[in-house]
N, C-alpha and C positions, 0 to 999 in steps of 0.2 A: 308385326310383333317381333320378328327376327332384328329388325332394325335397330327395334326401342334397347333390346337385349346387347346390340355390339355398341350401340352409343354409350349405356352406363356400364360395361368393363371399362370400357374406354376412359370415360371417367375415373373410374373405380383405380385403372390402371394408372394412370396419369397422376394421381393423388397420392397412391402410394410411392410412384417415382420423385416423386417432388419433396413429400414428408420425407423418405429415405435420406436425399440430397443433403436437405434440412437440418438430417440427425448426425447424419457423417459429417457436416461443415463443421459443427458445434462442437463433434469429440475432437476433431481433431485441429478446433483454434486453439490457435497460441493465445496469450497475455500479451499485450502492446509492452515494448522496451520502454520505459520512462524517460530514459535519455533523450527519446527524441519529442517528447511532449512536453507543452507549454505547463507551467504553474500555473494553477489557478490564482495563488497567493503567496508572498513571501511574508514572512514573520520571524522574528528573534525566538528561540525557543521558552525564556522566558517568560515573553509574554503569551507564548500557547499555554504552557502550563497556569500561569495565572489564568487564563479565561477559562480554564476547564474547571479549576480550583473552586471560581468564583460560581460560574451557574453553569453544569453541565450541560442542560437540554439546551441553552442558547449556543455554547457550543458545538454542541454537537449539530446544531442547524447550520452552523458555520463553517464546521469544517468537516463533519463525516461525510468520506469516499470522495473527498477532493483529491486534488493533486496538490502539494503544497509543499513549497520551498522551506528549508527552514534551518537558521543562522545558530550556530552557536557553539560553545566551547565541549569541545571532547572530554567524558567523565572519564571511558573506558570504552575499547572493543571487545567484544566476548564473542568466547564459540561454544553454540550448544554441541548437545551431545551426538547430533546429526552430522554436524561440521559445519555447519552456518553460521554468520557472523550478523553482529548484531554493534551499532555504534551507538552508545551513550551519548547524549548532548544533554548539558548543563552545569549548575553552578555546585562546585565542591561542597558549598552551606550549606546546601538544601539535597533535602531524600528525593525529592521529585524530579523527574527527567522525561527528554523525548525518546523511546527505543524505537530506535531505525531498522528493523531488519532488512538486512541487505538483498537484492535479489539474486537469484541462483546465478547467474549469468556474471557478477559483479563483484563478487566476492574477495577477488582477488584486490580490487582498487583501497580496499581497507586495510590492508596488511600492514603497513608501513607509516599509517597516521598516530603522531605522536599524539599523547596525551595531555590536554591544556591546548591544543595548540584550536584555533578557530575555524572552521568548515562552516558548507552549504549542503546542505543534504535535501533529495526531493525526492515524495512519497507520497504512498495512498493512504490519507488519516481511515484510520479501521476501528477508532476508539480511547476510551480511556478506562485505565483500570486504577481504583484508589485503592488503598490500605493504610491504617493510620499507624500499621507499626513499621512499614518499607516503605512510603514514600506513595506516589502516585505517579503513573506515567503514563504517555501519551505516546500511542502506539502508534506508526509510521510501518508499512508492509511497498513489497519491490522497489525497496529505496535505494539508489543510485545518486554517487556525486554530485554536484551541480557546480555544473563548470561552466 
């Protein structure tokens, strides 16, 4: 009887060491840098905005929570009220854009990109958000240059 009793602490023990491990690993991962990861896919920003335009759920089978490259002309960098920066890509004509938010870490690589001028930006697609009076955009999260 005594036996049965030090084998399931033992258990008991062992389980919770483990779970514990499990939960400390998890609070304290980082987010993977994107600089050092592959694209899943490049694309001109344009035509992510048309595909999102055109049928969102197929879209979004395409490209939510990929990684994905993505070309195209600088509307505007902006900084929220946190101090984040965020890069606009797309066409002056059109209300619709990619918003890049940049990752914490990266912030600073944005500073200095003129406006018009053409980039590679790579990000986590996280979605798209419409509105028929502001345009629609296709949201990019921990987005970092692509060099």
């Amino acid at each position: 009887m005594k036996k049965k009793k030090v084998i399931i602490l033992a258990i008991l023990a062992f389980g919770l060491a483990g779970g514990g491990w499990y939960a400390y690993s998890e609070y304290t991962r980082k987010v993977k840098d994107l600089t050092t990861v592959r694209a899943d896919l490049d694309i001109k920003a344009t035509e992510l905005i048309t595909a999102f335009e055109k049928n969102e759920a197929e879209a979004n089978a395409a490209y939510l929570d990929k990684v994905i490259a993505v070309t195209g002309r600088v509307r505007s960098v902006e900084k929220n009220d946190r101090g984040q920066y965020a890069v606009i890509l797309g066409e002056n004509n059109s209300m619709s854009s990619v918003r890049c938010s940049m990752d914490s870490t990266h912030q600073a690589d944005v500073l200095h990109i003129p406006e018009g001028s053409l980039i590679s930006i790579k990000g986590a697609c996280t979605g798209f958000n419409t509105d028929e009076l502001l345009g629609s955009d296709v949201i990019l999260n921990r987005s970092v240059l692509n060099k």
